[in-house]
C-alpha positions as CSV (number, residue, x, y, z in Angstrom):
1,X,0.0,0.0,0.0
2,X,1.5,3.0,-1.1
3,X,0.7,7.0,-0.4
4,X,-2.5,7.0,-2.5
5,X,-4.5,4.4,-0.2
6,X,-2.8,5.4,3.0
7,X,-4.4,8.8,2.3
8,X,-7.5,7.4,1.5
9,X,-7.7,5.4,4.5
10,X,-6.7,8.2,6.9
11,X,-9.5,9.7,5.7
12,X,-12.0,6.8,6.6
13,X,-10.2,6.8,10.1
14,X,-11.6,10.0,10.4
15,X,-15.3,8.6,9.8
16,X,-16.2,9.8,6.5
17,X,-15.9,8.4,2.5
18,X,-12.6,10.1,1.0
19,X,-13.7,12.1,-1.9
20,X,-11.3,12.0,-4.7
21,X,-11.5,14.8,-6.8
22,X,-10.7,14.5,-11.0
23,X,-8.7,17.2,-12.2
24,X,-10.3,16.9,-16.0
25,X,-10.3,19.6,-18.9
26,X,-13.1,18.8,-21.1
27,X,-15.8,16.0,-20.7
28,X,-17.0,14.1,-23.6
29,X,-20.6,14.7,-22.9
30,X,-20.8,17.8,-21.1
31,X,-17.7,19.7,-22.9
32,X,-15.5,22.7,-21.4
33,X,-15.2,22.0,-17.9
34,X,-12.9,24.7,-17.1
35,X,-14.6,27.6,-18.5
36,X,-11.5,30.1,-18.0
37,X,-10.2,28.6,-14.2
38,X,-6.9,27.5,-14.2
39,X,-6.4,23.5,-13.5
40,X,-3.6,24.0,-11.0
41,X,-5.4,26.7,-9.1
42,X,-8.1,24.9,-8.7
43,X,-6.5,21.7,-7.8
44,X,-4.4,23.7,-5.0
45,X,-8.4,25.1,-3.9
46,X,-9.8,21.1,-3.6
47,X,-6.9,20.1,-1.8
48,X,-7.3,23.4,0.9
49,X,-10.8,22.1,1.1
50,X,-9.6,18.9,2.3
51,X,-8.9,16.6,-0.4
52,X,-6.5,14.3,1.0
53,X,-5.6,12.9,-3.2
54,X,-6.2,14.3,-6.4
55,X,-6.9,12.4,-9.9
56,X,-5.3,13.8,-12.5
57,X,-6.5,12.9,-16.0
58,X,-3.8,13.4,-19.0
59,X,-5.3,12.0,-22.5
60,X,-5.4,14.6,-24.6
61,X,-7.6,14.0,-27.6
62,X,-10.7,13.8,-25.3
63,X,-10.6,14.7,-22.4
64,X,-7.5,17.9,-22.7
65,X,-4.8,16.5,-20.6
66,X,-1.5,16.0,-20.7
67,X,1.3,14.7,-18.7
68,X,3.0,18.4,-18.5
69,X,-0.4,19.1,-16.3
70,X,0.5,15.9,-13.7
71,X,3.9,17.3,-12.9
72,X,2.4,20.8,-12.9
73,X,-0.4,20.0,-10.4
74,X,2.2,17.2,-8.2
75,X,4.6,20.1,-7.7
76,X,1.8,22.7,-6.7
77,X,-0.1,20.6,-4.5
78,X,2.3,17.5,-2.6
79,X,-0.6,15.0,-2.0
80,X,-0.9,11.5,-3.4
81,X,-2.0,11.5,-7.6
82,X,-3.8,9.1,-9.2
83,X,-2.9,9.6,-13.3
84,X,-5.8,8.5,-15.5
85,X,-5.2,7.4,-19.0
86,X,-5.5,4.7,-21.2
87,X,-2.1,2.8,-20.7
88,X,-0.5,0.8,-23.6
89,X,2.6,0.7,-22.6
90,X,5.3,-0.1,-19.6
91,X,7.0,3.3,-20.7
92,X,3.8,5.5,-20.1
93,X,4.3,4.0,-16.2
94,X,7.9,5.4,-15.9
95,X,6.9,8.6,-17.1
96,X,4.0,8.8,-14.8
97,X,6.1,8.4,-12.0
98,X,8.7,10.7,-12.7
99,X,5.7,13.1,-13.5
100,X,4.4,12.7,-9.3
101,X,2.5,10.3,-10.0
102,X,1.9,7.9,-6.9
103,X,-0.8,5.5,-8.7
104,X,-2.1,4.8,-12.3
105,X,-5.4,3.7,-13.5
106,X,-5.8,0.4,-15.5
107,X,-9.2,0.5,-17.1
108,X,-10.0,-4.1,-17.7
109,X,-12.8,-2.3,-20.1
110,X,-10.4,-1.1,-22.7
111,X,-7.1,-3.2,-22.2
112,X,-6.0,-6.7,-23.4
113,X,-6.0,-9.2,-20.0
114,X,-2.5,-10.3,-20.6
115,X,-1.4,-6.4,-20.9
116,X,-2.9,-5.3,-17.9
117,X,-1.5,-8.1,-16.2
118,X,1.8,-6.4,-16.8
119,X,1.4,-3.3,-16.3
120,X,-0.1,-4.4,-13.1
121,X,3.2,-5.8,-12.3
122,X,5.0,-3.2,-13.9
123,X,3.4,-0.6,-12.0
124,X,3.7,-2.5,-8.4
125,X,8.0,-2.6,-9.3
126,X,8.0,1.0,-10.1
127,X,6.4,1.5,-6.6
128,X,3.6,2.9,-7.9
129,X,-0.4,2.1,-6.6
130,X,-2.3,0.6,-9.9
131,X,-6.0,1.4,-9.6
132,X,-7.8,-1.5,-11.4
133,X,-11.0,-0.1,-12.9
134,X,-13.9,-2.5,-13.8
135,X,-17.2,-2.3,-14.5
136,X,-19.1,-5.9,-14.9
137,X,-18.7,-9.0,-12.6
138,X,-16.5,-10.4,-14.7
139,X,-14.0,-7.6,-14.6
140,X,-14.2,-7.7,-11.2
141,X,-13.3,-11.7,-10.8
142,X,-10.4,-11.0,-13.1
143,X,-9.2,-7.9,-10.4
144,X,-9.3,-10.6,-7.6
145,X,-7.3,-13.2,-10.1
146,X,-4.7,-10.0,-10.0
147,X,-4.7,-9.7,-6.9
148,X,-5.5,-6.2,-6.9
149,X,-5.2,-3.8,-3.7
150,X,-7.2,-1.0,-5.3
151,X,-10.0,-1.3,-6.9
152,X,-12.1,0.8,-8.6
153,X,-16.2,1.0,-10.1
154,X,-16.5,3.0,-12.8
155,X,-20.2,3.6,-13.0
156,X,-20.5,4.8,-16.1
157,X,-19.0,3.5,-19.9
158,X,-15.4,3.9,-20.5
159,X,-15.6,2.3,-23.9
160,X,-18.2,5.2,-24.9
161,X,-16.2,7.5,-22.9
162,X,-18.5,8.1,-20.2
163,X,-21.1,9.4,-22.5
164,X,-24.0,7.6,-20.7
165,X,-26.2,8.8,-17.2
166,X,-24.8,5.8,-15.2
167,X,-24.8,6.2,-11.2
168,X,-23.9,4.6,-7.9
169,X,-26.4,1.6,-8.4
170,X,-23.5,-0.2,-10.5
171,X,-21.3,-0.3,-6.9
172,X,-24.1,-1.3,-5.1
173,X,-24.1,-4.2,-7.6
174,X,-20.4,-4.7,-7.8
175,X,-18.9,-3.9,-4.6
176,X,-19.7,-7.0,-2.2
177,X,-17.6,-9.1,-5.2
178,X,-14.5,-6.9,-4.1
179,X,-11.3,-8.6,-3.8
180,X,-11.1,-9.1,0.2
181,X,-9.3,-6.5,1.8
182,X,-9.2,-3.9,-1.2
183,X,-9.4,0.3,-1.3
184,X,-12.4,0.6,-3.1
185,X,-13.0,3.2,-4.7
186,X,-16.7,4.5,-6.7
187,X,-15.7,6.3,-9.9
188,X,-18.1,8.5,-12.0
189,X,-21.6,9.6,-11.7
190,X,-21.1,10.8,-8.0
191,X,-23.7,14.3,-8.4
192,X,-25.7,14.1,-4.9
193,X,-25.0,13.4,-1.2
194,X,-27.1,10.9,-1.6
195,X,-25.1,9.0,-4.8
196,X,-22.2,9.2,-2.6
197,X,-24.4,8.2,0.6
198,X,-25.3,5.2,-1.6
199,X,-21.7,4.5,-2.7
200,X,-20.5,4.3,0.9
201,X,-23.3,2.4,2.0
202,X,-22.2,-0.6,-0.5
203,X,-18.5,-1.0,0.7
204,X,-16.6,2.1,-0.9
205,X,-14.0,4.3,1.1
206,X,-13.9,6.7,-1.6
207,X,-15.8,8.8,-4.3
208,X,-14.2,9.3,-7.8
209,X,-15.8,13.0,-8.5
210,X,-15.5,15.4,-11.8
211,X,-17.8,16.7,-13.8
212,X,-19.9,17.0,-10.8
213,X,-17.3,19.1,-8.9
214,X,-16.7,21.9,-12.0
215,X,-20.3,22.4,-12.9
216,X,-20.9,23.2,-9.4
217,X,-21.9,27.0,-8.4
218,X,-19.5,26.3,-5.5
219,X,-17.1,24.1,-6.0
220,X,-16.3,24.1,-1.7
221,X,-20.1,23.6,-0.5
222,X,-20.3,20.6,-3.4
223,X,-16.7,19.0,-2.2
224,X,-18.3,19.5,1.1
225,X,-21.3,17.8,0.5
226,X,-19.8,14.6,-1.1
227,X,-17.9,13.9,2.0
228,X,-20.3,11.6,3.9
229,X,-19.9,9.6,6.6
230,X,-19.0,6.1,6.2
């Protein structure tokens, strides 16, 4: 267990879900997510509001990231980062870390078993904390065959790059399969209180929050109001 789960489950000591805020550009379905703020500033804002991690997300044709925006946000801020990207590669592992990255994300929806096998172990040699996304029961007997520590439900569709209006019901669904002993995290779809209420509730110790976060007329009250007790 590395920085990125420690955090997360010094914040469950605490009583309440860690909320895990995505640094992300541009959404797919909703568009400009920044309208004008500056991505470091703001990341620097959700941590003074309590964030104990941050997600960074760094593809750029989609979603307007880059890895230049990792190292940037890493060196403002000092707390655990999760990068998010679609991984092909050992290489793009190395680079994260020497970026600040202190975990990765590998998405089972969009990457050949056998190749996330090895960036799993890839990413557990470079001492970095690989976040195992899945989204059927399936996936989420192939993160127990892994092994995996962290584990995370997205609740939406990766393959259609989250363009659907999925919510918390798919943890609810997923979460008791959970490797045992696991960080589990509940990615995407988190609006409400009550999604992350419902989240919780199933088994997760954190909520995986964007889109959600920047739309907000106040991003502090909305941070605030995803961080429910467990």
């Amino acid at each position: 267990m590395n920085r990125f789960s420690r955090a997360i489950i010094q914040e469950n000591t605490h009583g309440f879900a860690a909320v895990v805020p995505d640094i992300k550009c541009i959404s797919p379905k909703e568009g400009d997510l920044l309208r004008g703020r500056d991505p470091v500033e703001t990341a620097k804002l959700l941590v003074s509001y309590g964030a104990p991690v941050l997600s960074v997300v760094t593809e750029q044709k989609n979603f307007g990231g880059s890895v230049a925006l990792l190292r940037e946000i890493a060196r403002a801020t000092g707390v655990p980062m999760l990068r998010k990207d679609f991984f092909t590669h050992e290489d793009q592992l190395e680079e994260s870390r020497e970026a600040g990255a202190t975990a990765v994300l590998l998405i089972c929806a969009t990457t050949e078993r056998n190749l996330l096998a090895r960036l799993h172990e890839c990413a557990i040699t470079l001492e970095l904390e690989p976040l195992v996304e899945v989204c059927t029961a399936e996936e989420m007997r192939f993160a127990k065959e892994l092994g995996a520590r962290l584990v995370g439900i997205n609740n939406r569709d990766i393959a259609t790059l989250e363009l659907d209006s999925g919510g918390p019901a798919r943890t609810a669904q997923l979460a008791a399969e959970a490797p045992e002993g696991a960080v589990l995290i509940s990615e995407s779809g988190i609006v409400s209180t009550e999604d992350a209420k419902l989240a919780a509730r199933a088994g997760a110790q954190a909520v995986l929050v964007g889109t959600a976060l920047w739309q907000a007329e106040d991003m502090a009250t909305m941070y605030r109001s995803l961080r429910v007790k467990l």
